[in-house]
C-alpha positions in Angstrom: 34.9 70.7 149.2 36.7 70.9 145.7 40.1 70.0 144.9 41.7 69.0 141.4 44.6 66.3 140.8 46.6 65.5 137.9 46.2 62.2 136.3 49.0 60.6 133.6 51.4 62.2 130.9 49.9 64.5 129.8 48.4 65.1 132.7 44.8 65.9 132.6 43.1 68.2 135.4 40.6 66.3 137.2 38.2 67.9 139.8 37.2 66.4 142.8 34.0 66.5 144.8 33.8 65.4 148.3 29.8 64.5 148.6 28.1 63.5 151.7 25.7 62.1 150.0 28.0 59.8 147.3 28.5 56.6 148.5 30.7 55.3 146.1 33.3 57.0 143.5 31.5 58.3 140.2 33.5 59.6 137.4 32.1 62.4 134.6 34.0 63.4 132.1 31.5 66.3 130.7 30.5 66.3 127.1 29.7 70.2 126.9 33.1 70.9 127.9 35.4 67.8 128.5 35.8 68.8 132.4 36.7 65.7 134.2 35.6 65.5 137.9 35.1 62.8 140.5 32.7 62.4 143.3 34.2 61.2 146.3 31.9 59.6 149.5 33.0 61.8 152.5 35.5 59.3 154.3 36.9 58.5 150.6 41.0 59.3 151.0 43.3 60.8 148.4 44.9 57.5 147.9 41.8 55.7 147.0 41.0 58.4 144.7 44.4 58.3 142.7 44.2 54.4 142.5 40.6 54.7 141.0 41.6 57.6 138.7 44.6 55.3 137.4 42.7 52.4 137.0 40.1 54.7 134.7 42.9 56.4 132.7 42.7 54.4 129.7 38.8 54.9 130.0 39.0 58.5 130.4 41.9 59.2 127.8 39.6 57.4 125.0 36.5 60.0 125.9 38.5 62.8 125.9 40.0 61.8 122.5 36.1 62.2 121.4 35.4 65.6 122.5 35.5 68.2 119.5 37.9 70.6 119.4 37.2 74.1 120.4 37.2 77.0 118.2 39.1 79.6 119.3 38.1 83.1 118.6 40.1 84.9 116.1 40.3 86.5 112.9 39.6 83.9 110.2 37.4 81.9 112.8 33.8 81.1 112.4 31.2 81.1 114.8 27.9 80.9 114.4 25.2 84.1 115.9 21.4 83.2 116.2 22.6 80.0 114.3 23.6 81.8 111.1 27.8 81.0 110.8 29.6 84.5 110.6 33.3 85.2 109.9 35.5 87.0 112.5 37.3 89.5 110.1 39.2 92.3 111.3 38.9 95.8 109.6 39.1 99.4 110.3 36.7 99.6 112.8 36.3 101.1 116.5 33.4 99.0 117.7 32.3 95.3 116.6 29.6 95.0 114.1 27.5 92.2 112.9 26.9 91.7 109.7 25.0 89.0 108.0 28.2 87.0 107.3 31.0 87.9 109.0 31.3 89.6 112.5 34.0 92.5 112.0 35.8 93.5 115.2 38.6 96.6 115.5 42.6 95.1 114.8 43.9 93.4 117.6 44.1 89.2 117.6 44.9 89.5 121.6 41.7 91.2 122.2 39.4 89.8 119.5 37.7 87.0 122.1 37.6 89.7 124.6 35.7 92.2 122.4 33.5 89.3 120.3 31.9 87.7 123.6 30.8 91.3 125.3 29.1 92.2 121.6 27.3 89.1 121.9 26.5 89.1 125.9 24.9 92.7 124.8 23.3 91.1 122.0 21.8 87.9 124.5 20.7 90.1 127.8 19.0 92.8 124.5 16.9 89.5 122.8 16.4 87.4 126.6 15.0 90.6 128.3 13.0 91.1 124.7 11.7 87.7 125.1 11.1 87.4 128.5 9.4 90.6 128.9 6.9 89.1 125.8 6.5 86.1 127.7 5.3 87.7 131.0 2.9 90.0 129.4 1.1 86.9 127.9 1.1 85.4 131.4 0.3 87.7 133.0 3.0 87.9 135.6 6.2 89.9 136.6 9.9 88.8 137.0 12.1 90.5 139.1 15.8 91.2 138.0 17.0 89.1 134.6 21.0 88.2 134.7 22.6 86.9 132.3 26.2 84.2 132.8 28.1 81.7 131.4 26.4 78.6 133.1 27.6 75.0 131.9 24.7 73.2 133.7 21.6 74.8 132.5 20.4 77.2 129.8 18.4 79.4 132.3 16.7 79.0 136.0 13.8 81.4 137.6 14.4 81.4 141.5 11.0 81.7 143.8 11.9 85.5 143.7 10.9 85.8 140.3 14.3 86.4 139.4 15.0 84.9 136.2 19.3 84.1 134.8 20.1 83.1 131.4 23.3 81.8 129.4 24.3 84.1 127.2 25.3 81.7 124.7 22.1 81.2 123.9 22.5 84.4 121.4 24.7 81.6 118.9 21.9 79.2 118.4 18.6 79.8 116.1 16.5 82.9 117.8 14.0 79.9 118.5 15.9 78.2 120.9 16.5 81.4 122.8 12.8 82.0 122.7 11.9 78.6 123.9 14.4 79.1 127.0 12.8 82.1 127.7 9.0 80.5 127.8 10.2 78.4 129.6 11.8 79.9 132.4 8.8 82.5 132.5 6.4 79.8 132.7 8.2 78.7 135.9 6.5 81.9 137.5 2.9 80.4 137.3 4.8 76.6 138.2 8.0 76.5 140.0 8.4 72.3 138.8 8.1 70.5 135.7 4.8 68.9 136.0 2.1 68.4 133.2 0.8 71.9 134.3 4.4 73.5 134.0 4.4 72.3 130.5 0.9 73.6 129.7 1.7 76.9 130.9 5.1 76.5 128.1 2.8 75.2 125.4 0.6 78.2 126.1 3.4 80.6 125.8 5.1 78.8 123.3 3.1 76.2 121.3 6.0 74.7 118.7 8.2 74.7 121.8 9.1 70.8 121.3 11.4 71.6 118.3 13.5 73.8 119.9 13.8 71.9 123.3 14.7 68.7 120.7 17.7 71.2 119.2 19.4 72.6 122.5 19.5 68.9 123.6 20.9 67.3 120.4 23.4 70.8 120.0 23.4 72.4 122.7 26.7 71.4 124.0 28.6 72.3 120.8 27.7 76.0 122.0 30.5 75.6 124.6 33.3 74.6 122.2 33.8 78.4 121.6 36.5 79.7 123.2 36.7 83.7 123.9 
């Protein structure tokens, strides 16, 4: 069960998780996106979790205050695609088109997040389905459907099915670091873990794969401080 409480002036939105599992109160406040949440042990009450929360404000206030501000999409804004910064400019256009600095999208600052994030989820499933069909012909095996999301928890996942899902926002970092997610969520079709033999199979796909995996760790967060 999920709930969310306000802590403090201003308040901040905190989600709450009611775990079986917990068996104390654990508090996250998410570097990717600055979510707050608490994990509550199942017989944990309301009260104990406001007198936790308050007790934590100062704490939670001070981590907050380190999160980088988005970037909301807009004309004048800049956001980077395939890791290459492009300017949001708006000119006599009907469609959005990329060029190689500057994104142009039709007039219309109300719609501009709108119309720049479907250009680019066409862009990712167009490269992830490119890559990943590349990546099973060199295995040697077939995936099943290929979605694409925004996911704030992982960059990709391949289900038992074959089926394999990927985060669009892949499409704003370097065209390696899509590749690399690709490899390796293909690879999970020959090894559904991450055991020395998984990573074989991503080394086979993908031999300068460490690089990449060292980028989306160090930056990948920063890829959800654009706002659409």
């Amino acid at each position: 069960m999920v709930d969310t409480i306000q802590l403090g002036e201003p308040p901040i939105d905190v989600l709450l998780k009611h775990s079986a599992r917990a068996r104390r109160l654990s508090l996250r406040v998410s570097g990717i996106d600055g979510r707050v949440s608490l994990t509550l042990p199942r017989r944990a009450s309301m009260g104990e979790a406001q007198d936790f929360l308050r007790a934590k404000e100062d704490w939670i206030r001070k981590h907050l205050s380190k999160q980088p501000d988005a970037t909301l999409i807009a004309p004048g804004a800049q956001i980077p695609v395939e890791g290459r910064p492009r300017l949001i400019a708006e000119t006599r256009t009907r469609t959005v088109k990329l060029m190689d600095d500057h994104i142009l999208i039709p007039p219309g600052e109300d719609k501009a997040g709108a119309r720049v994030r479907a250009f680019l989820k066409t862009m990712a499933r167009d490269r992830l389905v490119q890559a990943s069909e590349k990546y099973s012909t060199n295995l040697g095996r077939p995936f099943g459907k290929i979605s694409i999301r925004d996911t704030r928890s992982r960059w990709g996942s391949c289900t038992s099915e074959g089926n394999l899902m990927y985060s669009w926002r892949l499409i704003l970092a370097p065209a390696h670091v899509l590749d690399y997610v690709a490899a390796h969520e293909v690879a999970h079709l020959a090894e559904m873990n991450h055991s020395a033999a998984f990573w074989n199979e991503v080394a086979q796909l993908m031999p300068d794969y460490e690089a990449p995996r060292r980028w989306l760790r160090t930056h990948g967060g920063g890829l959800h401080h654009y706002k659409f």
